[in-house]
Structures are given as structure tokens and as C-alpha cells.
N, C-alpha and C positions, 0 to 999 in steps of 0.2 A: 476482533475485539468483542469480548462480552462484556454488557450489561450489569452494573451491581443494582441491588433489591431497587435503590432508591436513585434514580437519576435529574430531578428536580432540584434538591436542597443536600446541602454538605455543611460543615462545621470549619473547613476553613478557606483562607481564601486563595481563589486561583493564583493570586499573582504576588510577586514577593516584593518586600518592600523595603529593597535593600537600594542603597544611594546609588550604589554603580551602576552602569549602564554595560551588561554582558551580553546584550547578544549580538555583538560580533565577535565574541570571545570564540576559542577554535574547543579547549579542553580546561577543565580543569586540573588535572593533573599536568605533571612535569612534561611529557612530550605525549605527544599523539601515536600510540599503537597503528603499527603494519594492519592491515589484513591477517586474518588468519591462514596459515600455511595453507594451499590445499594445490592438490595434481590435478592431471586427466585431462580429459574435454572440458576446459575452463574458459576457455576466450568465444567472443564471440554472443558475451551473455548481454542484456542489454534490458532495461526494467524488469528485475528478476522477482519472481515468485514464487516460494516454495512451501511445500507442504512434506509432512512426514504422514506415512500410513501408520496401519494398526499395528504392520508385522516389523516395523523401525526404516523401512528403504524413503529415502528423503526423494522427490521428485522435485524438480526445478524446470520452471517456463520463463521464457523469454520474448522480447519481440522478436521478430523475422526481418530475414536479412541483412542482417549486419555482418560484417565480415568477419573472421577467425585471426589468428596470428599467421597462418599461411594465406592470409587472402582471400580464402573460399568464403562463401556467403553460407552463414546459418539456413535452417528453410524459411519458407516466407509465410507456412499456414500454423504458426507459436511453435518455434521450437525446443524440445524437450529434451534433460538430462535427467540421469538420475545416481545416487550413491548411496551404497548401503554403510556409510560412518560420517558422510557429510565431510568426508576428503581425501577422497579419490573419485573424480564422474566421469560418468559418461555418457556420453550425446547417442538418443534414442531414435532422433524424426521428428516429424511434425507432431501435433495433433490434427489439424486438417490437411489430407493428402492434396485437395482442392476448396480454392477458398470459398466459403459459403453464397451463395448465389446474393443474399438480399445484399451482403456486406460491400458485393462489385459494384455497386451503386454507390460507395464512398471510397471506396481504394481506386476508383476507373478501370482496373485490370484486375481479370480473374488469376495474374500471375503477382501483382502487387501485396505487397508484406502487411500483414496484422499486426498491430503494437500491445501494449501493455498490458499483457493477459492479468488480470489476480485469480487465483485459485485458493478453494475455500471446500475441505472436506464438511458436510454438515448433511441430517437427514439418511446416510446413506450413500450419501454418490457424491461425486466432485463437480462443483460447480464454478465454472470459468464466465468472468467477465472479460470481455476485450474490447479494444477499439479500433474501429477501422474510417481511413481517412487519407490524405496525402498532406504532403507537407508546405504549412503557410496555408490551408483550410480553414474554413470554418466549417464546412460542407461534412460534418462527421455523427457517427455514430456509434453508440456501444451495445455489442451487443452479450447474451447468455448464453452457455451450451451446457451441455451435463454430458457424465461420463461413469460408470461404474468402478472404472479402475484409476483413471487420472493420465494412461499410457494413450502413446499414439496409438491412431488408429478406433479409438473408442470413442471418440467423442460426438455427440448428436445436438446441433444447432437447436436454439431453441426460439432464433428471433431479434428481432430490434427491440432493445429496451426504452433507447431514448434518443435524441438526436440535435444535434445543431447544425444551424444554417447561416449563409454569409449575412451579416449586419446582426447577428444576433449579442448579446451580451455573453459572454461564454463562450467555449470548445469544449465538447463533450467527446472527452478523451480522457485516458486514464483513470479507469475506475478503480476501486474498493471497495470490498463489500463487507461491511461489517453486523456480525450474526450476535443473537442473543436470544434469553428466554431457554428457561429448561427444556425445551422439545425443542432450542434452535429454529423458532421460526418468527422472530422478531429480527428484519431484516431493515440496514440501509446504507447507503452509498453514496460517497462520495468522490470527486471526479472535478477534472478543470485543470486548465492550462494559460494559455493565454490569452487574454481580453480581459478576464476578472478575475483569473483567480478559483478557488476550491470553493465547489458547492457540496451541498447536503442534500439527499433526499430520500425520504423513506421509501419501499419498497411490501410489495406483496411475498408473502416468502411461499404463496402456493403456486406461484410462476412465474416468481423472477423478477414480474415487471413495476413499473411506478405505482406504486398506490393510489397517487393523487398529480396535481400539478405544481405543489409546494414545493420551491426550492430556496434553502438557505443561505445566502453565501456566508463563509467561514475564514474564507484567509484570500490577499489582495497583498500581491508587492508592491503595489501604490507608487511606483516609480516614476513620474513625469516624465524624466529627464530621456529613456528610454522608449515610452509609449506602446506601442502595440507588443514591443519585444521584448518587455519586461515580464518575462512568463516564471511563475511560478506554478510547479505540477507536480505531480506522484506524488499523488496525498497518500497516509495509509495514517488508523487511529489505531491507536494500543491501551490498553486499560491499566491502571496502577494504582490502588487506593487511595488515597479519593478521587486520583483525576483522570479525563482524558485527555492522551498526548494524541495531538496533529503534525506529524512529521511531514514536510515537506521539503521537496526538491528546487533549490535560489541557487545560483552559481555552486551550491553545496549543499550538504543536508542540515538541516534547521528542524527547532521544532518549538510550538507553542504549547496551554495547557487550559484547559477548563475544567467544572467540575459538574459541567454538563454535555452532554452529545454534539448537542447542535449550537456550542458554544456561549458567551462569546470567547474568545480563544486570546489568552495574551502570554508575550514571552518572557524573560526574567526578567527583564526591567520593567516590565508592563503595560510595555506598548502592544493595540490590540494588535493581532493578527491582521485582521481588514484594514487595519492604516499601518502595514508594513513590517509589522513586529513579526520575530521569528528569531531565538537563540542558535546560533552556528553550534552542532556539537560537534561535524566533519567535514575539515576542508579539503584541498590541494594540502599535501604533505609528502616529502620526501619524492619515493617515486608511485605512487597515490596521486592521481594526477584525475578533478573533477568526478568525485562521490555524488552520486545521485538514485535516481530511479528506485527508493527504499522501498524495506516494509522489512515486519518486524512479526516472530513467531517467539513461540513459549517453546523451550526446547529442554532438555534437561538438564542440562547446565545453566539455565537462566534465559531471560528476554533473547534473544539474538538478532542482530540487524544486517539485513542482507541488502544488497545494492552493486553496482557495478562503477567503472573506474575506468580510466588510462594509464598506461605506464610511458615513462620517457623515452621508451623504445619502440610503442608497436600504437596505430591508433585504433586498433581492435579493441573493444569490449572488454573486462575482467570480471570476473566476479569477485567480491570483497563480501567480508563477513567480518563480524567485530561484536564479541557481549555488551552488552549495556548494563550498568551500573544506576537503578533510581532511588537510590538509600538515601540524596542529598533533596530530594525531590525533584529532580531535574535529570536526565539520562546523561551519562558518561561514558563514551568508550574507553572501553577495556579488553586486555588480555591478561586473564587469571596467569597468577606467578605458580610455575613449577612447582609439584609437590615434594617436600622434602620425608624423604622416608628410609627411616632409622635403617641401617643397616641388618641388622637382627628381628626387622618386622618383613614382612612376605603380604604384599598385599593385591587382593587380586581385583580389577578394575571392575566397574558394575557396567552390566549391557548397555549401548545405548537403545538399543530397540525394548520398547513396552508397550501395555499394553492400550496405551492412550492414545487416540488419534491428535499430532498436535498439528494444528491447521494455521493461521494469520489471527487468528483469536488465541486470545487468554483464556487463562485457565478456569478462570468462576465465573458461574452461571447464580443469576439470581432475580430476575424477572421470571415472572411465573404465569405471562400473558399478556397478547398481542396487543391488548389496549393499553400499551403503557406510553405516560405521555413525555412528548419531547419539548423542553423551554429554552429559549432562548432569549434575550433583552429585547422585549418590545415583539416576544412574538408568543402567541397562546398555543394549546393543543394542537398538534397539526390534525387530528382529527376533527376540530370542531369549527374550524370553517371562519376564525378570526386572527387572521396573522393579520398584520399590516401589512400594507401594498408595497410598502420599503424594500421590503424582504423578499418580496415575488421575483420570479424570472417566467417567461412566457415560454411554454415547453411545447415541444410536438410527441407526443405519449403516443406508445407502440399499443396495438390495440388487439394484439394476436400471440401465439408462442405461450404453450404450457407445459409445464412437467409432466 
């Protein structure tokens, strides 16, 4: 997600103010679109992440160990695809052949699987957040690594960025890292699962780690009825003029909207985010069986939303991809209708590869420096040391690990 010039003040307002009540609506359109066709090494994907390079080859990261349609376990150090049209892949390896020494200290075993990698071309080099943890923790942490090329085998750990512990407010798992600023170095991240929900927090973009110990919360399934197990996770933000969308992963994928960063975030009927709001754009459908684990790149055909699935055959992993449509001000899936071309015209299809690197961020850059400030209802500058205590969460900051 990049940054427009102004992220304080907009002209209209985040939430709409129409009498129905849509978000538990599935589509607006007539029926809910397939997945997009695609082959190859495809199962077995699971919180997926993709990035395209400069020369067009798309690379895709996923958690570790999950099983395939034949049964076999993906690898357990984020394992990687790649495809040079984005349908046809194939499965490359890990990126770590062994999982990084500080991370054993949250998975228990140096043979135990890394989860929800996001990858973020920017600066030069690829930069991977992950999390590492076991399941029903709170005992977690996420950490940074960088990578010249984004393939296995290149990747060099950079550290703990941040961490949670048992009785804490939060799970620090599932990150995103969202980049801005003309030089890309206006960095911050959000992340959460179960306990409270998707935090915010800004970021050092000269190594990775916390800036501060400011953290926002941003979205809360507010469930009672469920309790500790009411998780909502895989945040990922996407930029759209004027707003920012928080897509996140509830029994499906949902999403909210503000027209600021650090929120507050509310969904078409305009319930906030933090009391439970969240518009359904993908549910269970057909044989699309639990959409989750999203995020969303600038691709040349438009926004694209990637995410993974089950089929009523296999309870392997899939990977799902679907355009998204935000012309109503709100995302819609979609699958563009077939080109109809006149018999007598000859037309010859444009590359997908260019010369743009297109990474989990949008396409416009417009902050033009690192002091830009982030508001939120009831909360000042994160730089100037006056949020309200509301809005705190008591963090253990990584104090090491540079670029």
C-alpha cells in the first residue's frame, strides 16, 4: 500500500450511508466468480504472498507445511512458487533451508513451519515478514529477512521485530508491511489474530524494526459468544482514492474502509471495524470452500486478490485469485468477460511482463518524507508522544537486526 500526498484530511466520508445493512452481503453482482483458472504446483498454498519482479516472473510465498493434494507436506522454512504468466507454477523450495535460530524459541522445533510470510519488493531487495509460533500461542513472534532476488536459498534473516507473550492483549502473527514515500521508506505494519484483533504500527524503514512502542488497534470481531476463538487475522491495506481498504480474514474475506492509515475503519453500513464491522466480499461458494489468508497487488490488469481456499474434494490448500472491481467504492469480485474481436481484426495481446516492479503496494507514491503524520480518532502524531493510553498495547521491541 502506498501513501497519497495527504493522509490526515479527505473530502468525503469513509462510510456510506445507505439504510441497508451489507456486510454480510457475499457480492454484489449476480453470482460469485470461480477462482481464476490456473495449473501447476498450485495446492498446498496457504496465507499466500506474491510479488511480480522487474523482468514479469511472479513469485509466491506461503506458510510451511501444509499438505499438497497428494498428501505431501509443502517445506516448513516459507515455501515458494513461482510463474512466468501467473497460471501455470511451480514449486521452487523453501526460502530457509533451516529455520532461523532466534525464530526456535517460538516454533519449539528447528524442524517446525513458519507462517504468514508478506513480501514486499522496495529499496532494492525483497523484504519478507514472517511469523513464527505454534498453534493456540500467544508465545509469538514476527520476524524480517531480506533477499536480493526473492528465490530460495537467498534469503538472510534480519531478526525479531516484535513479539508476544501468554496474557498479553494480542498475537503477533501475520504481518503486512505497508510501504510509502517517494524513496519507499515510510514503513508500517500491521498484524493480529486472535485475542484482539489487527494492530497498527509504524516501522523504521532503515531496519525493519518498531520505531516506537505505539500500537493501534484497527479491527476486533468483537464476538462474545465465541471468546478467545473468535479470531480475525490476515490483515493486508490496499490504497484506492481516497481510501484505505483493511481487508481481513472472519470465517471469509471482509473488508472495511477509512480515509486515514491508522483508521478508524468502518464497513458499508458503518459499523466500526473495532465493534465488529467488516463487509463479506468472499465467501464459501460453490466448490470455493473458506477464502481467507488475502492480500492484494496492483497487477496489470487491475487490483488483484490472492488468497487461498478448499475444495469439496481435497482439504489441501488452493490458491484463488479473483480482480477486484472499486468503481462503486467498495471492492467486488470479478472475472473480466471474454474479449469479443471482430473477425477481420488481428489482435495481438500486450506482455504481461514490464518494466515495473509491482509488489503488495499500489501504484502511487506521494508522500515525499518520513515525518509524515498518522491520525486516528482520539489519537495525535505518532511521533509526538500524545496518543491516548486507550489506544496503547504494552509491546517487547526487538532491539537488534539491520539491513
Amino acid at each position: 500500500m502506498l501513501l497519497p500526498t495527504s493522509i490526515v484530511s479527505a473530502t468525503s466520508s469513509p462510510a456510506s450511508t445507505s439504510a441497508i445493512t451489507p456486510s454480510r452481503r457475499r457480492d454484489k453482482r449476480a453470482s460469485i466468480p470461480n477462482p481464476i483458472a490456473i495449473t501447476g504446483d498450485t495446492s498446498g498454498v496457504h496465507d499466500p504472498s506474491l510479488v511480480k519482479t522487474a523482468t514479469g516472473t511472479y513469485i509466491l510465498y506461503g506458510s510451511g507445511g501444509w499438505p499438497d493434494i497428494n498428501g505431501r507436506q509443502v517445506g516448513a522454512g516459507i515455501p515458494t512458487w513461482t510463474s512466468v504468466d501467473r497460471l501455470v507454477w511451480k514449486y521452487e523450495g523453501v526460502a530457509f533451508s533451516t529455520i532461523p535460530k532466534d525464530a526456535v524459541a517460538f516454533t519449539g522445533s528447528a524442524t517446525a513451519s513458519l507462517w504468514a510470510p508478506d513480501v514486499t519488493f522496495v529499496g532494492g531487495a525483497f523484504v519478507m515478514y514472517y511469523s513464527a509460533s505454534q498453534s493456540g500461542s500467544q508465545n509469538s513472534g514476527i520476524f524480517v529477512a531480506t533477499s536480493p532476488t526473492g528465490l530460495p536459498g537467498s534469503w538472510v534473516d534480519k531478526g525479531l521485530v516484535v513479539r508476544s507473550s501468554e496474557g498479553d492483549d494480542w498475537n503477533a502473527i501475520d504481518p503486512h508491511l505497508n510501504v510509502a514515500g517517494a524513496n519507499g521508506d515510510i514503513w508500517t505494519l500491521t498484524a493480529g489474530s486472535f485475542w484482539s484483533g489487527i494492530q497498527w504500527m509504524p516501522l523504521n524503514s532503515s531496519n525493519g524494526l518498531l520505531e516506537s512502542d505505539l500500537v493501534v488497534p484497527l479491527a476486533d470481531r468483537n464476538d462474545p459468544t465465541n471468546g478467545v476463538n473468535a479470531a480475525e487475522e490476515g490483515s493486508a491495506t490496499y490504497f484506492v482514492e481516497p481510501y484505505f481498504y483493511l481487508f481481513t480474514s472472519w470465517d471469509n474475506i471482509r473488508v472495511a474502509r477509512s480515509t486515514k492509515v491508522a483508521g478508524p475503519y468502518v464497513d458499508e453500513s458503518g459499523t466500526r471495524a473495532l465493534e465488529g464491522g467488516g463487509t463479506e466480499i468472499l465467501g464459501t461458494h460453490g466448490g470455493t470452500i473458506a477464502p481467507g489468508g488475502q492480500m492484494i497487488i496492483t497487477d496489470t490488469d487491475g487490483p488483484l486478490l490472492v488468497y487461498h481456499y478448499i475444495s469439496p474434494t481435497t482439504s489441501a490448500p488452493l490458491l484463488g485469485m479473483n480482480l477486484l472491481d472499486f468503481s462503486s467504492g467498495w471492492p467486488v469480485v470479478f472475472i473480466p468477460a471474454p474479449k469479443v474481436i471482430p473477425p477481420t481484426t488481428i489482435e495481438t495481446p500486450a506482455p504481461i511482463a514490464g518494466p515495473t516492479v509491482v509488489t503488495s503496494t499500489s501504484a502511487s507514491v506521494g508522500v515525499t518524507t518520513a515525518q509524515a503524520t498518522w491520525f486516528t480518532e482520539g489519537l495525535g502524531p505518532h511521533g509526538a508522544g500524545n496518543a491516548t493510553g486507550e489506544h496503547l498495547i504494552p509491546l517487547s521491541l526487538a532491539t537488534k537486526g539491520v539491513f
